[in-house]
C-alpha positions as CSV (number, residue, x, y, z in Angstrom):
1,X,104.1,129.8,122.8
2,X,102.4,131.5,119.6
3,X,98.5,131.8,119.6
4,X,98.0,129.3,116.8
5,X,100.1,126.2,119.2
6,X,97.9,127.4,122.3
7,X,94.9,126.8,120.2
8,X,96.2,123.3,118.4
9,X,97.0,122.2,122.2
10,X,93.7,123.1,123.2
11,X,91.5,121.8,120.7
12,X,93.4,118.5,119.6
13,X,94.4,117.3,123.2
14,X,96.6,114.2,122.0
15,X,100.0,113.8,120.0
16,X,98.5,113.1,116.7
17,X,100.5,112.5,113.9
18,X,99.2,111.1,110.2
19,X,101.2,110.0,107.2
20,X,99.2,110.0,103.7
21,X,99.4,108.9,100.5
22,X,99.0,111.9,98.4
23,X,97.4,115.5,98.5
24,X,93.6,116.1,98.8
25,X,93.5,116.9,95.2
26,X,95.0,113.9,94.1
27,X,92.2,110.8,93.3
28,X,91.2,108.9,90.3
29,X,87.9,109.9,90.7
30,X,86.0,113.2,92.0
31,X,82.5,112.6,93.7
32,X,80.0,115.2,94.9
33,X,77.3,113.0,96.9
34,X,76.4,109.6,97.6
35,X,74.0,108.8,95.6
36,X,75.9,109.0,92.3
37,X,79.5,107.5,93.9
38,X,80.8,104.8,92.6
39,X,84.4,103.1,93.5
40,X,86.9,104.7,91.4
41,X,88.8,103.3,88.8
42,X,91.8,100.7,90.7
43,X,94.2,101.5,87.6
44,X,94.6,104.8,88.4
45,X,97.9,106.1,89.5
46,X,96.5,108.4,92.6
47,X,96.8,106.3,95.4
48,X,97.3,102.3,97.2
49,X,101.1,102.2,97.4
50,X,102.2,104.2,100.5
51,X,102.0,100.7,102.3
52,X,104.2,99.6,100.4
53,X,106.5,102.2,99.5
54,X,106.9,102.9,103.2
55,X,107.6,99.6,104.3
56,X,110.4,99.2,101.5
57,X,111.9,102.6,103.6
58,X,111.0,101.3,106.8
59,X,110.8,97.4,107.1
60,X,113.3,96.1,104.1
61,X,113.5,92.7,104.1
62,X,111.5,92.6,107.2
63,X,113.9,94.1,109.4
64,X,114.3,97.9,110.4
65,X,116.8,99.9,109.1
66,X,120.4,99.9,110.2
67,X,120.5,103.7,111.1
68,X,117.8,105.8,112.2
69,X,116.1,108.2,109.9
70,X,114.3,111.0,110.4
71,X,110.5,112.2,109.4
72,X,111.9,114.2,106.5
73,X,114.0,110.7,105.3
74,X,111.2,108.7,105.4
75,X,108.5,111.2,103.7
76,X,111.4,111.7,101.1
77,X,112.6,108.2,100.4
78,X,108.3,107.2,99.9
79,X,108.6,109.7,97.8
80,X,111.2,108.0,95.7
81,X,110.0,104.6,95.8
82,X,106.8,105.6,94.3
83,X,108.3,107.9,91.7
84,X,110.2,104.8,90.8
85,X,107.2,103.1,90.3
86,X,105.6,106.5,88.0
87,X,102.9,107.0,90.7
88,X,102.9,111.0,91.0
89,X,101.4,111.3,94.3
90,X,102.9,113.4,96.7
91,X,103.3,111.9,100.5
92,X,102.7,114.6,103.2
93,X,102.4,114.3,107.3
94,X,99.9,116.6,109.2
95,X,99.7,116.4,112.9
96,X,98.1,118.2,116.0
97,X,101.6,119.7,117.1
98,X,104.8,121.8,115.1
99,X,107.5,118.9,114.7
100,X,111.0,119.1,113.8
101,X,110.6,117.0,110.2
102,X,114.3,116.2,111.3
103,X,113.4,113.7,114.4
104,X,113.9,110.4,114.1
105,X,110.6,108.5,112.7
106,X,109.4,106.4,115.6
107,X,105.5,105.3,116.2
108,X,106.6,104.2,120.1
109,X,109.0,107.3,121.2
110,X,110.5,106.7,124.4
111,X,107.9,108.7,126.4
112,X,105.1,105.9,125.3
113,X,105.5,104.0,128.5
114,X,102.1,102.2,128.5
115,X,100.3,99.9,126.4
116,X,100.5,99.6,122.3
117,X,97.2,99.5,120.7
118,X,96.9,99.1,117.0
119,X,93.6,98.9,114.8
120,X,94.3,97.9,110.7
121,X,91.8,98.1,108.3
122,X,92.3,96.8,105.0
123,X,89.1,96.4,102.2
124,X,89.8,95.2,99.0
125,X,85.8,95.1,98.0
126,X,85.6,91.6,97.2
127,X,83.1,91.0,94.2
128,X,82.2,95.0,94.0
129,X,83.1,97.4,90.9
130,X,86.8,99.0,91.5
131,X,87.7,95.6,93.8
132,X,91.7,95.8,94.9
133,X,93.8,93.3,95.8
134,X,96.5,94.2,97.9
135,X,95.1,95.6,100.9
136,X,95.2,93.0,102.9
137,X,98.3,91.9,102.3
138,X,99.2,95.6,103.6
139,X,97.7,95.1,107.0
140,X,99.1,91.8,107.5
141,X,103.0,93.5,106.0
142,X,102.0,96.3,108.7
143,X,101.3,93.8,111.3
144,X,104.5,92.4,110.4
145,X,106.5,95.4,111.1
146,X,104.3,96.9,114.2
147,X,105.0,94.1,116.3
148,X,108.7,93.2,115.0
149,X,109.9,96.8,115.4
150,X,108.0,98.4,117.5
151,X,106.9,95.4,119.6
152,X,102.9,96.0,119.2
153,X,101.6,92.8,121.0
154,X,98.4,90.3,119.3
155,X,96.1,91.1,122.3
156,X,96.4,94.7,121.6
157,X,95.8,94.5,117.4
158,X,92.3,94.6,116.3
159,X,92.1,93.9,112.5
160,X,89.3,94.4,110.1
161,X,89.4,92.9,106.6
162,X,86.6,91.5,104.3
163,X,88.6,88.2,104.3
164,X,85.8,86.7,106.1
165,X,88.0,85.7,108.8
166,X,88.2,89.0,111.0
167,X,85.9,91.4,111.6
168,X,84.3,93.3,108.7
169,X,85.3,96.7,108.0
170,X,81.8,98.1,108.2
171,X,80.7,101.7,108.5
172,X,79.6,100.5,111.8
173,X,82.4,98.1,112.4
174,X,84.9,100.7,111.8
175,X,83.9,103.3,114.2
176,X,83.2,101.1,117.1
177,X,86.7,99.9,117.0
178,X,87.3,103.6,116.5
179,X,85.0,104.2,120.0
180,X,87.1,101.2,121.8
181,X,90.5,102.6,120.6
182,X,89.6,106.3,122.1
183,X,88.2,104.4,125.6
184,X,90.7,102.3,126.6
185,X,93.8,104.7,125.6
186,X,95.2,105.9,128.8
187,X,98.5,108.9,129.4
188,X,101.6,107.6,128.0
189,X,100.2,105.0,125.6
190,X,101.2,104.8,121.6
191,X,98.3,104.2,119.4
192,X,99.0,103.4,115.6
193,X,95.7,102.9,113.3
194,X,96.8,102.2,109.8
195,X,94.3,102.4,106.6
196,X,94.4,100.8,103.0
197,X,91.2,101.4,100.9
198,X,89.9,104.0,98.7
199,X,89.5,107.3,100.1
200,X,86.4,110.1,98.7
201,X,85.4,113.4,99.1
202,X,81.7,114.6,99.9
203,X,80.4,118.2,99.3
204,X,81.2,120.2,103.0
205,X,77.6,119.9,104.8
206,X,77.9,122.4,107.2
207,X,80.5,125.2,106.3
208,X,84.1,124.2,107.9
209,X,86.1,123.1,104.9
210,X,87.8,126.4,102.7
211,X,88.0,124.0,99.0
212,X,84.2,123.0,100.2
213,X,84.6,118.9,100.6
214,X,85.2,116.5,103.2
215,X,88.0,113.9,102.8
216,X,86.3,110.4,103.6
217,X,86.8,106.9,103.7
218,X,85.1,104.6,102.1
219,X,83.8,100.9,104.0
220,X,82.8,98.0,102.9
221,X,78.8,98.7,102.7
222,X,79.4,102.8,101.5
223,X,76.1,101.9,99.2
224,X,73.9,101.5,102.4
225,X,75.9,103.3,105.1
226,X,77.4,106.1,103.1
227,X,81.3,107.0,103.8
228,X,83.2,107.9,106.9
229,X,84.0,112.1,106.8
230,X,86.8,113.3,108.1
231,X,84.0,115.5,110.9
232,X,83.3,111.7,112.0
233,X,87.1,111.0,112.8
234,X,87.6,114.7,114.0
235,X,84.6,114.0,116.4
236,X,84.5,110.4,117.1
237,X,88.3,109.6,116.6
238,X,91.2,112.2,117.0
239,X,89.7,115.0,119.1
240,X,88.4,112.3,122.4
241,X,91.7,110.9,122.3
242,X,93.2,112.1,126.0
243,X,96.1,114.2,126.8
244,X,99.3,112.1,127.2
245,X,98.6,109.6,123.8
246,X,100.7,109.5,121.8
247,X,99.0,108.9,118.1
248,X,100.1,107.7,114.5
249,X,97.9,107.1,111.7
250,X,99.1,105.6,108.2
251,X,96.2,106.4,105.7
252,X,96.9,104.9,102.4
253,X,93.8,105.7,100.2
254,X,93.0,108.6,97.6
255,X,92.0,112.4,98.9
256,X,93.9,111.7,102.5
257,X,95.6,114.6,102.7
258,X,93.7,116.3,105.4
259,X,91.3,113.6,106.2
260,X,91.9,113.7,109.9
261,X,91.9,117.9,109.9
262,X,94.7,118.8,111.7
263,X,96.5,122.2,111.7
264,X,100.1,121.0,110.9
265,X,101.4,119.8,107.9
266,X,104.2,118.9,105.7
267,X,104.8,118.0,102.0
268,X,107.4,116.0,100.7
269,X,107.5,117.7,97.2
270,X,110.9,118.5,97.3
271,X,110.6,122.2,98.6
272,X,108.8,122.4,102.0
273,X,111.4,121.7,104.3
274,X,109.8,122.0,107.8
275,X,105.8,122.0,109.1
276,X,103.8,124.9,108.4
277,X,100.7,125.8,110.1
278,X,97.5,125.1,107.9
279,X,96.3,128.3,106.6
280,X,92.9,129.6,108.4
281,X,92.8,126.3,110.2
282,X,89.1,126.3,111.4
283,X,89.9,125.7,115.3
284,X,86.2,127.4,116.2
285,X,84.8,124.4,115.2
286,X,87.3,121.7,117.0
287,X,87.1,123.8,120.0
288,X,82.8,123.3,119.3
289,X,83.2,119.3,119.4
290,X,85.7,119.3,122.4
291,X,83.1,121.2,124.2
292,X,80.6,118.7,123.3
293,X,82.6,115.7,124.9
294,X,83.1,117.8,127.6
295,X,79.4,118.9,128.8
296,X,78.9,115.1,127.6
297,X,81.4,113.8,130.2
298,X,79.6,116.6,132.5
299,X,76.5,114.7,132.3
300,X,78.0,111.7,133.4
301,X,78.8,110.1,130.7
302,X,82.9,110.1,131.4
303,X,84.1,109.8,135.0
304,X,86.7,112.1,134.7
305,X,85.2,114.8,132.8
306,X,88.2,117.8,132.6
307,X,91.4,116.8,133.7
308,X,92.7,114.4,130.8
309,X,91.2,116.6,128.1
310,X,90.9,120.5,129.3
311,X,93.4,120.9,131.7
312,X,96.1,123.6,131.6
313,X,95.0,124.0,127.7
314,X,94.1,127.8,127.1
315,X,91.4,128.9,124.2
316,X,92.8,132.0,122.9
317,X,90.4,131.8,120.1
């Protein structure tokens, strides 16, 4: 085992996997700070149709595929469908572990023998500038295919949608069902959140980003709140989740590339044809907010403090 798949394994105890709808780069607007943010622009061509794209691959007429395709397949066919539609973002996958780009694309491998959690968030902004209009209709498609395919269950789905039906997707909102998701996944569950919104990026505050923003996401009351950075999901989402889960995000929003910071990843442009490692991936700083839940769980905060998160992992760092 090579130093830098000790150290992922360490830091980033759970299976993570995430599938985004275009590079960090790629957005129809660039922001520095809160204060002068504003939604971007909904008829740019930068992001909003992974959902969709993917579920043409993956769900066509609302049944799954006849034969099994792989990680590269589906990355490449996305691809495809949004070339075909002249959108010029690039889908990539990131993850917490190396992974054969050839497996077959599954969100519930065998191994997930325990429960199926699911949390969808979809925010169109009703009534604010850069309002959308099709992300709910992604989270209910999603719902569609999470529970006929992979046989996600109601009780288990927590949706957030300014419909004013479910729950708000809130800064506040968002996390807690972010909190919830992280406390009651156990070893050998599959958890699958899914995101359609716009997506920012925030000047780095404190030094671990190399192109010197954060990749955010943006809820429903961003003007009072501010946006979601991807240290929040590191910290609050990804990192907490225990050994033994088995994770897939879908983030379909602008500047996603590398909004949950994990040290694999892969492009579907056509030329990368397996997972690289991310270059100077900061794990000094992931290995800083695992400690953190640790001496947290230490002080009672976590009845079983080490063994799900810290155990057999080695910090070679």
């Amino acid at each position: 085992m090579s130093n830098f798949l000790e150290n992922a394994t360490a830091a980033i105890p759970a299976e993570v996997r995430m599938i985004s709808g275009c590079e960090d780069s790629q957005t129809s607007a660039d922001v520095s700070n809160v204060a002068n943010f504003s939604l971007p622009d909904t008829a740019g061509k930068a992001g909003g149709a992974l959902t969709s794209s993917l579920l043409k691959v993956c769900y066509k007429d609302n049944k799954a595929p006849d034969a099994d395709l792989t990680y590269k397949d589906v990355l490449a066919s996305v691809r495809g469908v949004l070339s075909d539609m002249e959108f010029t973002q690039i889908p990539q996958m990131s993850s917490s572990r190396p992974l054969d780009v050839d497996t077959k694309f599954d969100i519930t491998p065998e191994k997930c023998t325990g429960t199926k959690r699911a949390v969808l968030i979809g925010i169109n902004y009703v009534g604010q500038q850069g309002e959308l209009s099709g992300c709910h209709n992604d989270v209910l498609n999603m719902i569609g295919y999470i529970k006929d395919v992979h046989g996600f269950k109601d009780d288990n789905i927590v949706i957030l949608m300014d419909d004013g039906i479910n729950t708000s997707p809130t800064k506040a909102n968002i996390m807690e069902a972010y909190k919830n998701l992280v406390d009651t996944s156990e070893a050998g569950d599959a958890v699958f959140c899914h995101y359609s919104g716009h997506g920012g990026k925030l000047r780095d505050d404190n030094g671990d980003e190399k192109d010197g923003y954060d990749e955010t996401l943006i809820p429903l009351d961003y003007n009072e709140t501010g946006q979601i950075r991807d240290d929040d999901l590191l910290t609050s989402l990804v990192i907490p989740l225990k050994k033994g889960v088995y994770a897939t995000f879908i983030m379909d929003c602008c500047h996603s590339g590398t909004v949950l910071d994990l040290p694999y990843v892969f492009k579907a442009d056509g030329q990368q044809t397996q997972m690289e490692e991310v270059d100077g991936f900061n794990f000094e700083s992931a290995m800083g907010i695992l400690a953190g839940i640790v001496a947290a769980a230490g002080n009672g905060a976590d009845s079983d403090p080490l063994p799900n998160r810290l155990q057999d992992c080695c910090v070679l760092l």
